[in-house]
mmCIF file as gemmi writes it, N, C-alpha and C atoms, coordinates in Angstrom:
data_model
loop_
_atom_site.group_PDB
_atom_site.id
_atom_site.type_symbol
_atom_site.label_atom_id
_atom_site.label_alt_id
_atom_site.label_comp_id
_atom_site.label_asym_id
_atom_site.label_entity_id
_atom_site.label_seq_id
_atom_site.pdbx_PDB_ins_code
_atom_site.Cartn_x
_atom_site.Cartn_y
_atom_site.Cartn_z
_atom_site.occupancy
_atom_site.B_iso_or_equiv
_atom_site.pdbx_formal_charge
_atom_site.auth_seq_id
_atom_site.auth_asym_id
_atom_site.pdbx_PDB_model_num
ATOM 1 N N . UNK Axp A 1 ? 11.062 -13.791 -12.09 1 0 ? 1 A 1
ATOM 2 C CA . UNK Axp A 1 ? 10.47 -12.474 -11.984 1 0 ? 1 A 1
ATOM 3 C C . UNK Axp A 1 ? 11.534 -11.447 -12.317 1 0 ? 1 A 1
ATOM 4 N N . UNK Axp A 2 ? 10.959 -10.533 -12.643 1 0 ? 2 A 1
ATOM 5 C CA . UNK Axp A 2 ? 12.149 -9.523 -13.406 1 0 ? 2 A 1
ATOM 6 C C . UNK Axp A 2 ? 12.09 -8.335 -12.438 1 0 ? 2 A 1
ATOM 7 N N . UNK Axp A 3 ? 13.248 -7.877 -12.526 1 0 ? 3 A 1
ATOM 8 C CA . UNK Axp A 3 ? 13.976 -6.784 -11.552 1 0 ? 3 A 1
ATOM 9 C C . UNK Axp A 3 ? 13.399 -5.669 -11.495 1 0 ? 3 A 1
ATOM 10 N N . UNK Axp A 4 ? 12.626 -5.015 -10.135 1 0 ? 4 A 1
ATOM 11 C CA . UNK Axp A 4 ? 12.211 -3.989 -10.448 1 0 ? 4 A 1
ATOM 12 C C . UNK Axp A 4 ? 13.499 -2.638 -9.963 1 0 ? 4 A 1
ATOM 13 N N . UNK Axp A 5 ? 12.773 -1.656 -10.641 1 0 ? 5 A 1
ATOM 14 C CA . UNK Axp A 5 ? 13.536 -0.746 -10.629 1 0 ? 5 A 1
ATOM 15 C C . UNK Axp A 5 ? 12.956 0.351 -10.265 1 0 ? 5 A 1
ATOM 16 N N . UNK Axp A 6 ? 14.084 1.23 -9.996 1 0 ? 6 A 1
ATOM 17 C CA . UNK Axp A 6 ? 13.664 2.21 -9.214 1 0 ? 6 A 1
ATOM 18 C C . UNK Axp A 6 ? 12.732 3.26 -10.52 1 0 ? 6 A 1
ATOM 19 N N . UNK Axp A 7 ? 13.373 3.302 -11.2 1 0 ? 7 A 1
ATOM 20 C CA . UNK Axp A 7 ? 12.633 4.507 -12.49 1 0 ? 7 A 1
ATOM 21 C C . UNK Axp A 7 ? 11.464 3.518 -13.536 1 0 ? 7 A 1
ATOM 22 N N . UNK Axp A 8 ? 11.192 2.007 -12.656 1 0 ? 8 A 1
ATOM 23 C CA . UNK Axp A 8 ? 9.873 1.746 -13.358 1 0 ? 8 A 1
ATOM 24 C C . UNK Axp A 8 ? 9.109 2.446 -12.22 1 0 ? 8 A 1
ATOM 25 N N . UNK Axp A 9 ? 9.095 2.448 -11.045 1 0 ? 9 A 1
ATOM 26 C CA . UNK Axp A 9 ? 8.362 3.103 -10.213 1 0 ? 9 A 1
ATOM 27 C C . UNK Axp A 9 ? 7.765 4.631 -10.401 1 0 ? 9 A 1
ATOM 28 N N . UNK Axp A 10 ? 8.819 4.959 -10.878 1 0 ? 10 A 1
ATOM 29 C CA . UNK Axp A 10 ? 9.036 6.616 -10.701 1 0 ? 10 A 1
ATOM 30 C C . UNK Axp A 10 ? 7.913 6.999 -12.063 1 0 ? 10 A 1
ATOM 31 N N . UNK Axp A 11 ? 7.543 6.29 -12.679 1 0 ? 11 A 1
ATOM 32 C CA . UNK Axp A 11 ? 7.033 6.52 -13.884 1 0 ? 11 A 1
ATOM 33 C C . UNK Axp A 11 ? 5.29 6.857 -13.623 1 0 ? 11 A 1
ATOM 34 N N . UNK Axp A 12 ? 5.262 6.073 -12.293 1 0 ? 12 A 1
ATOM 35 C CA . UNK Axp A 12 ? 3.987 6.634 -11.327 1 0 ? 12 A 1
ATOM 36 C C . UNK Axp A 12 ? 3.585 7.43 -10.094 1 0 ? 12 A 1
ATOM 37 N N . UNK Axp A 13 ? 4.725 7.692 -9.745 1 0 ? 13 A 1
ATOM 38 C CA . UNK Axp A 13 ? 5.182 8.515 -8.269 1 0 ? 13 A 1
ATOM 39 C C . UNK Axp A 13 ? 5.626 9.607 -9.015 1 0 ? 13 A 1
ATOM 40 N N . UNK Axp A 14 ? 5.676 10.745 -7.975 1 0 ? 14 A 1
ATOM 41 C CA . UNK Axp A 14 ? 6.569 11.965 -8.303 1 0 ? 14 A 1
ATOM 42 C C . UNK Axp A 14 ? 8.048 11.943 -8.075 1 0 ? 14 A 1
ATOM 43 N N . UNK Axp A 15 ? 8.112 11.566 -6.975 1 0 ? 15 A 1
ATOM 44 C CA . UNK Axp A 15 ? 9.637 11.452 -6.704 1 0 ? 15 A 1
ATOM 45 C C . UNK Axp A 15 ? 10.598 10.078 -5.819 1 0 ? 15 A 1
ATOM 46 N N . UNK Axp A 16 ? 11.751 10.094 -5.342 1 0 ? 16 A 1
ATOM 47 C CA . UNK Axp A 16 ? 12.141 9.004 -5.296 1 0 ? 16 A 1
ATOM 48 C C . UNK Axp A 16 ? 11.849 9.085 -3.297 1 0 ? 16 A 1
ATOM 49 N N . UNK Axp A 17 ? 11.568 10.154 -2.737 1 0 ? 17 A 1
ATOM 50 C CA . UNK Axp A 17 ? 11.316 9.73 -1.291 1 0 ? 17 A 1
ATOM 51 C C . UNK Axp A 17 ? 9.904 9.647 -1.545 1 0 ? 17 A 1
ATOM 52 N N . UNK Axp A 18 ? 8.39 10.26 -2.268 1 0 ? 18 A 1
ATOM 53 C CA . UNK Axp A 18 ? 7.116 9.971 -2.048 1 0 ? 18 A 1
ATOM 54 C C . UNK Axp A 18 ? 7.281 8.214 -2.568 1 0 ? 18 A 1
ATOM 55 N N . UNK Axp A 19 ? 7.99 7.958 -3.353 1 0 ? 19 A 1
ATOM 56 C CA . UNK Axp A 19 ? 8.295 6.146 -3.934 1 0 ? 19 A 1
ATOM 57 C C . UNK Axp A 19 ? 8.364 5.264 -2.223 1 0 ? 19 A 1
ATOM 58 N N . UNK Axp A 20 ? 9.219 6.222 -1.485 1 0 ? 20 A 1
ATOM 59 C CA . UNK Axp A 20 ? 9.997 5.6 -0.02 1 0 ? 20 A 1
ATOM 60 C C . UNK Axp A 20 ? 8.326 5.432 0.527 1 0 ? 20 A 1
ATOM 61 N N . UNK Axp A 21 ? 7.971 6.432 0.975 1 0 ? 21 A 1
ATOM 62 C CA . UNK Axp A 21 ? 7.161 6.425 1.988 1 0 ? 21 A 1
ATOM 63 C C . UNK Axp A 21 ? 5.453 5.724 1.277 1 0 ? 21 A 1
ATOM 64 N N . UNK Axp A 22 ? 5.59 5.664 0.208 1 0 ? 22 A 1
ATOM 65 C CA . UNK Axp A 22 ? 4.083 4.839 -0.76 1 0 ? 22 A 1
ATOM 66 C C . UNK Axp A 22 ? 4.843 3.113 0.041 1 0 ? 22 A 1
ATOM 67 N N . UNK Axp A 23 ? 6.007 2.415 -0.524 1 0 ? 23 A 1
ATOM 68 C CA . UNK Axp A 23 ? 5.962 1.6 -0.634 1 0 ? 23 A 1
ATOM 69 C C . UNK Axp A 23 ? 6.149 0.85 0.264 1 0 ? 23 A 1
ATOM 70 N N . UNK Axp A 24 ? 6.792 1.781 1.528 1 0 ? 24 A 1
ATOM 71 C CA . UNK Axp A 24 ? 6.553 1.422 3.313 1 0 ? 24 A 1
ATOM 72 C C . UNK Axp A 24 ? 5.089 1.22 3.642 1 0 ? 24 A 1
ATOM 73 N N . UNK Axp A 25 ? 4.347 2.266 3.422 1 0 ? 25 A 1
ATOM 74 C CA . UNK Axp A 25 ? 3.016 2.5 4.089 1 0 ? 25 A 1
ATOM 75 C C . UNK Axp A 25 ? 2.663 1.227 3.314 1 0 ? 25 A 1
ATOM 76 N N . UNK Axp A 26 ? 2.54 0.6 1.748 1 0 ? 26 A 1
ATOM 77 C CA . UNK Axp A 26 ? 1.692 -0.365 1.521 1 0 ? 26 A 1
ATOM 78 C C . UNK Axp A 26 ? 2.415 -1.582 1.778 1 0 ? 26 A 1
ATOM 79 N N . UNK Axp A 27 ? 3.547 -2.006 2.186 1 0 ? 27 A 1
ATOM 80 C CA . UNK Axp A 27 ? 4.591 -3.251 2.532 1 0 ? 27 A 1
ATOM 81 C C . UNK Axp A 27 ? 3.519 -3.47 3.941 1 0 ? 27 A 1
ATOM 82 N N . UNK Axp A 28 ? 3.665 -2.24 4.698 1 0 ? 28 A 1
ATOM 83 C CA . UNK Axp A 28 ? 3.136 -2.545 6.195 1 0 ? 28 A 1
ATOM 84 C C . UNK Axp A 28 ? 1.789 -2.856 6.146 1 0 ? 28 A 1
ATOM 85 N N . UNK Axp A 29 ? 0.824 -2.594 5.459 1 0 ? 29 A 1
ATOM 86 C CA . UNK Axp A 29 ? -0.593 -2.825 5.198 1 0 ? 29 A 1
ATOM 87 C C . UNK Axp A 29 ? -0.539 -4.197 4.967 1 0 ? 29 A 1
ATOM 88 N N . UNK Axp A 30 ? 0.325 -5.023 3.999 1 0 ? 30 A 1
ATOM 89 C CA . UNK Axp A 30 ? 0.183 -6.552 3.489 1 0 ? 30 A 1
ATOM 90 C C . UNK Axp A 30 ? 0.741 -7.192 4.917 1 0 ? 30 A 1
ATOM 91 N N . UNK Axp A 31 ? 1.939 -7.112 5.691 1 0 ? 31 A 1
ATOM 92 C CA . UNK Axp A 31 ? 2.996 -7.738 6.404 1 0 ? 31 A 1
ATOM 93 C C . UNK Axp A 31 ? 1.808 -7.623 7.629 1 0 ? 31 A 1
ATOM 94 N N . UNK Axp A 32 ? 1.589 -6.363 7.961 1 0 ? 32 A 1
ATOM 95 C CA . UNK Axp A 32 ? 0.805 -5.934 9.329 1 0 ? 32 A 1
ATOM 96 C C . UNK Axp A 32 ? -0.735 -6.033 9.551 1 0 ? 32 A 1
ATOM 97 N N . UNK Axp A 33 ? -1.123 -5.01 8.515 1 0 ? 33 A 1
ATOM 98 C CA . UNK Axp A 33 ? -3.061 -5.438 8.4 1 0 ? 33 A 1
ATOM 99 C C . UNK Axp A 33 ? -3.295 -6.443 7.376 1 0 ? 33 A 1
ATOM 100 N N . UNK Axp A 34 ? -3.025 -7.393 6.896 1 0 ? 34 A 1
ATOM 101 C CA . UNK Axp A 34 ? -3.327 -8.392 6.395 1 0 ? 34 A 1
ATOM 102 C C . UNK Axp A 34 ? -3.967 -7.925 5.21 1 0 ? 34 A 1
ATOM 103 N N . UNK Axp A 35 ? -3.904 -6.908 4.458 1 0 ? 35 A 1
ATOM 104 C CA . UNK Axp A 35 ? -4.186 -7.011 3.064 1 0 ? 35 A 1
ATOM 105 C C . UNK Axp A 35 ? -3.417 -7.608 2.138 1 0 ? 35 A 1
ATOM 106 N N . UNK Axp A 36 ? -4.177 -8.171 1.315 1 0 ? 36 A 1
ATOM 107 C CA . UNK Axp A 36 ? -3.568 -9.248 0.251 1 0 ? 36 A 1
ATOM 108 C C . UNK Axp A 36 ? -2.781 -8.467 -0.883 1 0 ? 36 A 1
ATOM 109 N N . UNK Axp A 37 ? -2.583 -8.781 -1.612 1 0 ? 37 A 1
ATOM 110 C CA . UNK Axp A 37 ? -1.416 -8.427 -2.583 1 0 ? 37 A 1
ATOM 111 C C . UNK Axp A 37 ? -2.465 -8.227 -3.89 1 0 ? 37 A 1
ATOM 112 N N . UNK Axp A 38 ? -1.95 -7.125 -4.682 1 0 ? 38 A 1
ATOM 113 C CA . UNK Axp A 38 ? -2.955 -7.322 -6.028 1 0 ? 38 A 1
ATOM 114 C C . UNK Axp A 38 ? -1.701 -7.823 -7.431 1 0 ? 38 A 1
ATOM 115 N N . UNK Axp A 39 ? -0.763 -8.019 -7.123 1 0 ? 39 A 1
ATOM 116 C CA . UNK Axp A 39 ? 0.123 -8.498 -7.622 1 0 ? 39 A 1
ATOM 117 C C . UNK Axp A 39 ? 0.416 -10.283 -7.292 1 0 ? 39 A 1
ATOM 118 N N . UNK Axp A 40 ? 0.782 -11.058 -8.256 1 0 ? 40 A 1
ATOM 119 C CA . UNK Axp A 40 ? 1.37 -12.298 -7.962 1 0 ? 40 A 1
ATOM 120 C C . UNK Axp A 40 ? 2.434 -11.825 -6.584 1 0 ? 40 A 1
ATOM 121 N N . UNK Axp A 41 ? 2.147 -12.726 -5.641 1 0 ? 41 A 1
ATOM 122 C CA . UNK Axp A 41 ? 3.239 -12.754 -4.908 1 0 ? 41 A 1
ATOM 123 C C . UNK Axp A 41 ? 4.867 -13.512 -5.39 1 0 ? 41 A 1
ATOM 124 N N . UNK Axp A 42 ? 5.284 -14.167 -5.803 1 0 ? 42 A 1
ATOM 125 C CA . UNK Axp A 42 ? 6.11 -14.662 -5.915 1 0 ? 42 A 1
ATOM 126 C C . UNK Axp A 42 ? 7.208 -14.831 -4.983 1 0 ? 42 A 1
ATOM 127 N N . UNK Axp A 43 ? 6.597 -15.802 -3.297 1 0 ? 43 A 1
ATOM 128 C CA . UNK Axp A 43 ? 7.45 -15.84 -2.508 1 0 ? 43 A 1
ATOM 129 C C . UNK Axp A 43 ? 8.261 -14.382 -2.049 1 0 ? 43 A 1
ATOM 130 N N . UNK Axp A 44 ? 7.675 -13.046 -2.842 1 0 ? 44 A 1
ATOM 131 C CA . UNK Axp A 44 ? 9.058 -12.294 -2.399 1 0 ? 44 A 1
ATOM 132 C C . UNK Axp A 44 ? 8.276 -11.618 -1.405 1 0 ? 44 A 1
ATOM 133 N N . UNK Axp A 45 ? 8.778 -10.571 -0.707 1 0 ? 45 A 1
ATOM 134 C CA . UNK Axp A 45 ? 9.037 -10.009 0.29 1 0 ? 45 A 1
ATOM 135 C C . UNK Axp A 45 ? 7.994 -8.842 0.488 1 0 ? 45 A 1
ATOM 136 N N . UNK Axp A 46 ? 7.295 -8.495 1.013 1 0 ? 46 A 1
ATOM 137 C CA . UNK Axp A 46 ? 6.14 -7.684 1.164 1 0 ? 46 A 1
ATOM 138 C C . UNK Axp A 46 ? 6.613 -5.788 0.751 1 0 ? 46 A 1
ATOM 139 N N . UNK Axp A 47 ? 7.932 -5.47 1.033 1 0 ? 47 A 1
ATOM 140 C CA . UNK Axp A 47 ? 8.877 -4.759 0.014 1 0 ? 47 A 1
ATOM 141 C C . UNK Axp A 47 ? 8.413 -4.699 -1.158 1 0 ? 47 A 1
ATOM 142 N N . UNK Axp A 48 ? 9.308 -5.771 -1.984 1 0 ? 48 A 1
ATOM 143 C CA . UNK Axp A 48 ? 9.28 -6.301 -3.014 1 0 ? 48 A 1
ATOM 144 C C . UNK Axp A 48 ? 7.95 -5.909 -3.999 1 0 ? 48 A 1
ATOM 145 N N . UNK Axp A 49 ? 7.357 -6.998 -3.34 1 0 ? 49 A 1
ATOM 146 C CA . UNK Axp A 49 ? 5.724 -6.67 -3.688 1 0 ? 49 A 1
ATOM 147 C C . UNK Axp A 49 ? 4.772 -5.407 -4.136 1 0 ? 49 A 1
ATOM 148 N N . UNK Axp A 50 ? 5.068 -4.199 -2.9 1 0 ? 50 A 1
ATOM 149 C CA . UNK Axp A 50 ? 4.899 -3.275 -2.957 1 0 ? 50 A 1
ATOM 150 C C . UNK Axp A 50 ? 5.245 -2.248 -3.732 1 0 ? 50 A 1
ATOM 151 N N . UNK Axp A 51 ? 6.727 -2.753 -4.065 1 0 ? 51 A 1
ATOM 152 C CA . UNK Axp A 51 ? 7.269 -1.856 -4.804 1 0 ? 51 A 1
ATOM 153 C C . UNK Axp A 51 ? 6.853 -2.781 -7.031 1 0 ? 51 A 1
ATOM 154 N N . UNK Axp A 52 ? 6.522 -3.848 -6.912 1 0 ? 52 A 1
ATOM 155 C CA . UNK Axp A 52 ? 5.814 -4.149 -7.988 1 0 ? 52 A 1
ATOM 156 C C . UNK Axp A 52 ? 4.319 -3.875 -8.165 1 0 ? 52 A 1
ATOM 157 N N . UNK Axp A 53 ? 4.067 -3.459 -7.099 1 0 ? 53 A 1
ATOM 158 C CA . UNK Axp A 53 ? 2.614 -2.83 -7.096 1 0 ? 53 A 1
ATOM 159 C C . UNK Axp A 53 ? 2.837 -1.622 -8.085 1 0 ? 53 A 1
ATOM 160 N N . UNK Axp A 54 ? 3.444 -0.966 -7.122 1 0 ? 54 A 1
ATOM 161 C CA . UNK Axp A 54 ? 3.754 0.784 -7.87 1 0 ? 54 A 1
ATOM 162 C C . UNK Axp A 54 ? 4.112 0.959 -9.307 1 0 ? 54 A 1
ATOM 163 N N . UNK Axp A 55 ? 4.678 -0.447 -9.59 1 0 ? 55 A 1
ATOM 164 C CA . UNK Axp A 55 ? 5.606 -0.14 -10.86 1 0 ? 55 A 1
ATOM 165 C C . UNK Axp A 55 ? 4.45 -0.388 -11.756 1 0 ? 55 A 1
ATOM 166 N N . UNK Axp A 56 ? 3.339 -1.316 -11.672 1 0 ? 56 A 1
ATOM 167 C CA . UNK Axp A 56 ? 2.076 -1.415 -12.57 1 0 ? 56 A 1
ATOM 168 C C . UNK Axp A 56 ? 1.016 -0.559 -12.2 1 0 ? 56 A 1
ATOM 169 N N . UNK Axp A 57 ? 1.696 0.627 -11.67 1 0 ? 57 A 1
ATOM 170 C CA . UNK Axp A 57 ? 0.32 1.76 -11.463 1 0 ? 57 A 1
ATOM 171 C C . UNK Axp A 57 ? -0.712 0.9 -10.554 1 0 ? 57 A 1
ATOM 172 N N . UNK Axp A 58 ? -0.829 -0.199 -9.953 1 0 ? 58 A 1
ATOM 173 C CA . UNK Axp A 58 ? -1.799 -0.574 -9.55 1 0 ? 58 A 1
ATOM 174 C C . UNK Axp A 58 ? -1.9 0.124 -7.86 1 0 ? 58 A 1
ATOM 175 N N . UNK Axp A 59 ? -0.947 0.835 -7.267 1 0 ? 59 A 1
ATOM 176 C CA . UNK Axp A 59 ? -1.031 1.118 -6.045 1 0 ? 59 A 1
ATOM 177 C C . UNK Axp A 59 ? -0.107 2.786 -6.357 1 0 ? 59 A 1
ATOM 178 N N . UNK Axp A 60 ? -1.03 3.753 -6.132 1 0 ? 60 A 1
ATOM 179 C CA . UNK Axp A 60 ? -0.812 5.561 -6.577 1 0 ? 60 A 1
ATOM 180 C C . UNK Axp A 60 ? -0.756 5.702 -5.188 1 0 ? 60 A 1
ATOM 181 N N . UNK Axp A 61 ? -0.297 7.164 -4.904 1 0 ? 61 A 1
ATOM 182 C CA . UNK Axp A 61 ? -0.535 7.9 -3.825 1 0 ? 61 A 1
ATOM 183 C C . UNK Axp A 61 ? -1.761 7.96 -3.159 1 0 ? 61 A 1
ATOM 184 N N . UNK Axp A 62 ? -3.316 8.347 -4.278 1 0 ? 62 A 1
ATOM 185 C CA . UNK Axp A 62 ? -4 8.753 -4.168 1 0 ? 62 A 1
ATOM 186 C C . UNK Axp A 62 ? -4.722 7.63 -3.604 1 0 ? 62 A 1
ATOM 187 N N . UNK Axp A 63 ? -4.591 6.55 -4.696 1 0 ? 63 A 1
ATOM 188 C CA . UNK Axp A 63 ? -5.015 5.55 -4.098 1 0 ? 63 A 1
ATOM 189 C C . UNK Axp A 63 ? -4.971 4.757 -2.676 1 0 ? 63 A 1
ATOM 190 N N . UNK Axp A 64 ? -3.829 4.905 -2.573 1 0 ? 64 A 1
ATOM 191 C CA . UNK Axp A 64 ? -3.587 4.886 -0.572 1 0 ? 64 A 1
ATOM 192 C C . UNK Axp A 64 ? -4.381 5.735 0.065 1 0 ? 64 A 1
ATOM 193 N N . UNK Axp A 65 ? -4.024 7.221 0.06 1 0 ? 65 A 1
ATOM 194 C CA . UNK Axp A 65 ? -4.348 7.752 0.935 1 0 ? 65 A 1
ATOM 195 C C . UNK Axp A 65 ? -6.174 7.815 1.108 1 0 ? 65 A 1
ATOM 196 N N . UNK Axp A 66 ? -6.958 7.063 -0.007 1 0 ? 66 A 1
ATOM 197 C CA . UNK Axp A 66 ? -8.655 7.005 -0.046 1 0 ? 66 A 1
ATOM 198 C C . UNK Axp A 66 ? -8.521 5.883 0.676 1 0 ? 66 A 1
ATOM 199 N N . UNK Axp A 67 ? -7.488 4.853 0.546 1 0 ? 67 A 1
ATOM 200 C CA . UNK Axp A 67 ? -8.044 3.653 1.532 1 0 ? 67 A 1
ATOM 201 C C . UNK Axp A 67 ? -7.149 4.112 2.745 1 0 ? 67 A 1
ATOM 202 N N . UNK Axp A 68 ? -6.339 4.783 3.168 1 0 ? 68 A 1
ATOM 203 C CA . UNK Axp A 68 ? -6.628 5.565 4.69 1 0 ? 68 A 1
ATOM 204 C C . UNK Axp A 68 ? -8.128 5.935 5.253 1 0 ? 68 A 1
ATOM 205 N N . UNK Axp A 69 ? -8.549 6.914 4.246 1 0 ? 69 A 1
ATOM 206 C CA . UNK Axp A 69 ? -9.759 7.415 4.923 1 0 ? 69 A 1
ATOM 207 C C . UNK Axp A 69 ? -10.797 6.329 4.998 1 0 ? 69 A 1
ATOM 208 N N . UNK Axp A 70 ? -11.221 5.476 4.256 1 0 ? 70 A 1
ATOM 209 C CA . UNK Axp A 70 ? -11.955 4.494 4.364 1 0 ? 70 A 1
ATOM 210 C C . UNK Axp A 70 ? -11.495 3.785 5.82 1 0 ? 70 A 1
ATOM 211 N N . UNK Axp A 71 ? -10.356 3.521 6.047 1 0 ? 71 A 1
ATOM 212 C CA . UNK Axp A 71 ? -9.996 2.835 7.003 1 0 ? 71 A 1
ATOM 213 C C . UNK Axp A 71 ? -10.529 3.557 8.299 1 0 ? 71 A 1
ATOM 214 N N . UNK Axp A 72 ? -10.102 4.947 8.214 1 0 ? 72 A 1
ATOM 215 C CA . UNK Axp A 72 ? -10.384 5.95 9.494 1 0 ? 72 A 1
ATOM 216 C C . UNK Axp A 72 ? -11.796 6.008 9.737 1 0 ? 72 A 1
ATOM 217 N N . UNK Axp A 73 ? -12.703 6.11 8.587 1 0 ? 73 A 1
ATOM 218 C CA . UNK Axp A 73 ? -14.161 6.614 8.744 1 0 ? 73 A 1
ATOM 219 C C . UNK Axp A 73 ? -14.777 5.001 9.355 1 0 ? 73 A 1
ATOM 220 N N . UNK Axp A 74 ? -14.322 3.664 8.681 1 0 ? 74 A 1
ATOM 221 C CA . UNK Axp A 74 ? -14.796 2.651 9.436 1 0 ? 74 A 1
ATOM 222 C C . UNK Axp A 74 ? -14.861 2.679 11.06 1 0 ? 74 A 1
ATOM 223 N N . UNK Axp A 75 ? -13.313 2.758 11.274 1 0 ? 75 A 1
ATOM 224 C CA . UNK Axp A 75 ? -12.805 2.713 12.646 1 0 ? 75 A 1
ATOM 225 C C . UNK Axp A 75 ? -13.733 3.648 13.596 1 0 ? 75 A 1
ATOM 226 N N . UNK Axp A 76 ? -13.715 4.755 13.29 1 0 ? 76 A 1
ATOM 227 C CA . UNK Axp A 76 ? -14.795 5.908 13.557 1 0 ? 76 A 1
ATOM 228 C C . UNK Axp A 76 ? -15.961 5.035 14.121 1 0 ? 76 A 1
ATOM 229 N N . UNK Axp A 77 ? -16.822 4.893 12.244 1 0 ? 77 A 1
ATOM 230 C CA . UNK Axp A 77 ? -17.897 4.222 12.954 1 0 ? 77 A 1
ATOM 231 C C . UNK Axp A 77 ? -17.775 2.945 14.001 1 0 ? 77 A 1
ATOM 232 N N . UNK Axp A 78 ? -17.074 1.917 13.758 1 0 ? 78 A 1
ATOM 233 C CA . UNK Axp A 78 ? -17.076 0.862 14.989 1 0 ? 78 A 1
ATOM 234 C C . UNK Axp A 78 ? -17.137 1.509 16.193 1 0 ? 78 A 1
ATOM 235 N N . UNK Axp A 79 ? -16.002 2.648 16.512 1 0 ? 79 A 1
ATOM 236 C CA . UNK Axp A 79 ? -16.009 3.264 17.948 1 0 ? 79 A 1
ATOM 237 C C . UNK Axp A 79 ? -17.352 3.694 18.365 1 0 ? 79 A 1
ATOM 238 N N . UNK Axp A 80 ? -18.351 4.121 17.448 1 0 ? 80 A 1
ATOM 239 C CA . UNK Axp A 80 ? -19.895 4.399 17.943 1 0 ? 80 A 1
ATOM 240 C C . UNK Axp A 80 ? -20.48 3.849 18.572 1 0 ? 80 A 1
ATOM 241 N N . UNK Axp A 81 ? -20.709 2.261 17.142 1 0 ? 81 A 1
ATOM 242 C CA . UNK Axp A 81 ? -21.349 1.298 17.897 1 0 ? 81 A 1
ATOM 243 C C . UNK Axp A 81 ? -20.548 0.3 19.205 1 0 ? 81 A 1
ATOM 244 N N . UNK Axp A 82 ? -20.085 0.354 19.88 1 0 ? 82 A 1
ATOM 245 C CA . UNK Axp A 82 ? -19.47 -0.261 20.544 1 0 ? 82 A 1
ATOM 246 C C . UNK Axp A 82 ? -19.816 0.471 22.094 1 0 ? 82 A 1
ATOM 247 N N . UNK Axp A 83 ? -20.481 -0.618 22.545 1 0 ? 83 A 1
ATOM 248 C CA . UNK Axp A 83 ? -21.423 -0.219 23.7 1 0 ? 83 A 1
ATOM 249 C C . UNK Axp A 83 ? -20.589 0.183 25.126 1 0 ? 83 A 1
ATOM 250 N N . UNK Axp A 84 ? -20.57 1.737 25.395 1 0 ? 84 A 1
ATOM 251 C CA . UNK Axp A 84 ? -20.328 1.939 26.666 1 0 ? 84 A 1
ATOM 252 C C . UNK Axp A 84 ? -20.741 1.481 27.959 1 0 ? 84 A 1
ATOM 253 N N . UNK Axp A 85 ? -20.239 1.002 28.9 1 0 ? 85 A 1
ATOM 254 C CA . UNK Axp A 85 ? -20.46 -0.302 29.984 1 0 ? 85 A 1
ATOM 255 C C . UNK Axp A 85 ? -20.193 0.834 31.246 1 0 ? 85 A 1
């Protein structure tokens, strides 16, 4: 697998801390909430991964932050249905 870099990233991000905080928030989504990878994993590191996400445009800012809200508006609804005792 070939070396990613910081300015293949940057070629989809604005800058090199929104790069920091995209590729934390989606490392912790694979490592923590169990989303799968849209990239080959290649044994590497949920880091790693993340940050080869970014570099094929396949994981934007924007794109996170819609599957935040998806996440929030689910959660939302579950808290509805979930029967007060």
């Amino acid at each position: 697998m070939a070396r990613i870099t910081v300015e293949d990233c940057l070629d989809n991000v604005d800058n090199r801390f929104e790069l920091v905080m995209l590729a934390a928030k989606r490392a912790r989504q694979m490592a923590i909430g169990g989303r799968d990878p849209l990239v080959e994993d290649d044994s590497d590191k949920a880091t790693v991964i993340a940050l080869r996400e970014i570099a094929e445009g396949l994981i934007t800012p924007e794109v996170l932050a819609r599957e935040s809200e998806i996440e929030a508006e689910e959660e939302l609804a579950a808290s509805f249905e979930t029967p007060i005792l």
